[in-house]
Structures are given as structure tokens and as C-alpha cells.
Legacy VTK file of the C-alpha trace (Angstrom):
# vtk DataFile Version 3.0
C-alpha trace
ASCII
DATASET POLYDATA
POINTS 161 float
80.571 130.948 108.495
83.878 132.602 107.801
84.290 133.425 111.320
83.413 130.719 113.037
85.588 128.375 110.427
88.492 130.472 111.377
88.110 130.295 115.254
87.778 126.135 114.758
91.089 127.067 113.158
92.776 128.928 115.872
91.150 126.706 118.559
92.589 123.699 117.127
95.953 125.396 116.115
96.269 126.437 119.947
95.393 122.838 121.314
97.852 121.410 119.479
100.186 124.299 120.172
99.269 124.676 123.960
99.626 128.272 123.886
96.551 130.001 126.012
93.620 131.453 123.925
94.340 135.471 124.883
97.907 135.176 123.605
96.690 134.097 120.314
94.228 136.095 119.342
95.130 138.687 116.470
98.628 137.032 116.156
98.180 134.513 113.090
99.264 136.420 109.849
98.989 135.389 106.442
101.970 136.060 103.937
100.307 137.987 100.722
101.562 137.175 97.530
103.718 140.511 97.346
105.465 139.379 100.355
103.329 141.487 102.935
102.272 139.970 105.956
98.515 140.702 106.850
96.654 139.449 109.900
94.190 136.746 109.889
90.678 138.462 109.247
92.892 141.211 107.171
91.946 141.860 103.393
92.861 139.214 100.866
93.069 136.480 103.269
89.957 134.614 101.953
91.028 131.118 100.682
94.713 131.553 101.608
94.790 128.432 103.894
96.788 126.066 101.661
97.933 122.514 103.208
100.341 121.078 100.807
100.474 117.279 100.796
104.015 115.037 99.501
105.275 114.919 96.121
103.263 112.546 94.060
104.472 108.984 93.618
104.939 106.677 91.269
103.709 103.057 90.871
104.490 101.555 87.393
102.006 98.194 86.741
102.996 97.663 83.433
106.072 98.927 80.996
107.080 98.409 77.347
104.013 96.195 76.855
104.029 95.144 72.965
101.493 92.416 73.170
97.818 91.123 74.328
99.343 90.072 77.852
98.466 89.816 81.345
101.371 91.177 83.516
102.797 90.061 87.083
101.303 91.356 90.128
102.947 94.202 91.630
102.103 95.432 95.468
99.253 98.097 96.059
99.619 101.339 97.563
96.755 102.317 99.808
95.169 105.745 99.952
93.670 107.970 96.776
95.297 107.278 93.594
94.901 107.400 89.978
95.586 105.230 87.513
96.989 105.976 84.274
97.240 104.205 81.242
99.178 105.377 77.509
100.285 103.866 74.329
102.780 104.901 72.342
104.154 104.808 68.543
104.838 105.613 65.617
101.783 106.706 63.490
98.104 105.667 64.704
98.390 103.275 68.153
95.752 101.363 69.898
95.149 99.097 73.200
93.011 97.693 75.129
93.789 98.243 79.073
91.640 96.812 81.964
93.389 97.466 85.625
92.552 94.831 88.114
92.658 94.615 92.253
93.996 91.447 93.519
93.980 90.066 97.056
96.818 87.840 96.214
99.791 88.093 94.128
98.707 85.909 91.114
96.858 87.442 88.486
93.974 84.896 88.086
90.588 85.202 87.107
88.852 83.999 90.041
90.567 86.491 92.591
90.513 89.580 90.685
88.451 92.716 91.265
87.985 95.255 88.217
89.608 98.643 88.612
88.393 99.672 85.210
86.156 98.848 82.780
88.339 98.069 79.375
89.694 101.192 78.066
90.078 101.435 74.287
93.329 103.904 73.807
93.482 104.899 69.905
95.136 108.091 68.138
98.240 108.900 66.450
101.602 108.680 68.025
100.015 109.195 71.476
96.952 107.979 73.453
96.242 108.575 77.085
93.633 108.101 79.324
93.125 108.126 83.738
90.353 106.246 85.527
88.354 107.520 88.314
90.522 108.370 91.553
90.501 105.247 93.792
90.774 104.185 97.319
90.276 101.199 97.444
93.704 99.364 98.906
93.914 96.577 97.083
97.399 94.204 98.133
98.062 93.929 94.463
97.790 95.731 90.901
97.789 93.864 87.508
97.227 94.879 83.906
95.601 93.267 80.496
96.548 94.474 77.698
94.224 93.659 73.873
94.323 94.902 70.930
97.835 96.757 70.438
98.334 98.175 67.361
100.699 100.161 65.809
104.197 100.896 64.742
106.390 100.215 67.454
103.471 100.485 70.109
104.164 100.195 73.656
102.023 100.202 77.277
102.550 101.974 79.841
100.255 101.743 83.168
101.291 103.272 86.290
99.285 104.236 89.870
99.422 107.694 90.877
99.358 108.201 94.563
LINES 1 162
161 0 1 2 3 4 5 6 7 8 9 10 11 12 13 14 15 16 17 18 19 20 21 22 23 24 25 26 27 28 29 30 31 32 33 34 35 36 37 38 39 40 41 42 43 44 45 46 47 48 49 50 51 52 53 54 55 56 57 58 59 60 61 62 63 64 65 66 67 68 69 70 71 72 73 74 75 76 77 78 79 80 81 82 83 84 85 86 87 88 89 90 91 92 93 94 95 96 97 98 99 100 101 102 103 104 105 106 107 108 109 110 111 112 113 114 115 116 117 118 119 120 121 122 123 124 125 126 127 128 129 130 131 132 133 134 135 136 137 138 139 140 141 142 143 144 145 146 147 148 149 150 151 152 153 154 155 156 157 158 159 160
């Protein structure tokens, strides 16, 4: 499986690369982590293929949220994402967050999709939580928030992406 995984590689490194099968073969190394090169098929070059995607973004839905409130609507961002959701405070903090998916940019009832089920955030200082990864591209993002408690407690929600 190894093998023939590896030639799918080269095959489709060399059509995109237009260079002719013969002059590739036995020329893609791998740098080792000690900074020696190895050939492909050499020892320690099992699960060395690494593609590294962008830095994560940022998409903040809701900010400094002290009350039970429904925030604007903020645009979407398509593709996977993760949305995260903290309170913060002095001493013990709670909240209530539900994320919705609009398909317009009011945040009413009768055009909203649940992202996540209510999530109860409770402990001292600090609570956190991160639903389910996501792809769904909504157009917009808003954010209810029940239930906060605490000294000085505050909502963040933002979209990972």
C-alpha cells in the first residue's frame, strides 16, 4: 500500500511538474529531522509527508457580552471551522450560548438554523467550551446569550477557520 501510495505521489507530482517519469525516479528526498536528506523509500520516511495549510483565522460573533442578548449578524466564513465559546470573571461564571446559521442578516427566529445545541458554560474565573467542527457555509453567524452570572462576567464567541 506504501508503494503504490507513493508512486500516486510521484505520478501526480510529475503531471503537475511536467518533468518525464525516468528523470524522477529516485530523485524526491525527504529532509530528516537532524537535517539529513534521505531519499524517498529511505529509512524514517514513513509519515513524513506533511501539507501545511494557512494560519488559522479569526471570526469574533460576539464580545464583552454582559447580558441575556441576542447579538447582530456578522458574515459567515465557508469551509471547516470551529466555534468557540468562553466566559469570563471574577470568581464562579456562567452562560448560556446557542450559535445560530442565518441565511440573512437579521437574527430572527423564523430564519435561523441551530449551530449548537445551548451550551451551559459554568466554573470559576474561566469556562470554555468548542462545538463540533462545521462546514456548513452559512451567509451569517449570530449568538444568544442566557443565564450570565458572575462577577464581572463577559462572552466571548468567535469562529475558528
Amino acid at each position: 500500500m506504501k508503494q503504490l501510495m507513493t508512486g500516486l505521489l510521484v505520478s501526480a507530482l510529475l503531471l503537475v511538474g511536467g518533468a518525464p517519469w525516468a528523470m524522477a525516479e529516485g530523485k524526491i528526498q525527504l529532509r530528516q529531522s537532524d537535517g539529513s536528506v534521505t531519499p524517498l523509500g529511505g529509512v524514517g520516511d514513513a509519515a513524513k509527508v506533511v501539507i501545511s495549510g494557512a494560519a488559522v483565522q479569526t471570526l469574533t460573533i460576539a464580545s464583552g457580552v454582559t447580558t441575556n442578548t441576542t447579538t447582530a449578524a456578522v458574515a459567515g466564513v465557508s469551509g471547516y471551522k470551529t466555534f468557540w465559546m468562553e466566559v469570563r470573571g471574577t470568581g464562579a461564571v456562567t452562560a448560556t450560548v446557542t450559535i445560530y446559521g442565518a441565511r440573512v442578516a437579521n437574527a430572527t427566529d423564523d430564519e435561523m438554523v441551530a449551530l449548537t445545541t445551548p451550551t451551559a458554560l459554568s466554573g470559576t474565573t474561566v469556562a470554555v467550551n468548542a462545538a463540533a467542527t462545521s462546514t456548513a457555509p452559512y451567509p451569517y453567524y449570530y449568538v444568544t446569550t442566557e443565564n450570565v452570572t458572575g462577577t464581572a462576567a463577559t462572552v466571548l464567541v468567535e469562529v475558528f477557520y
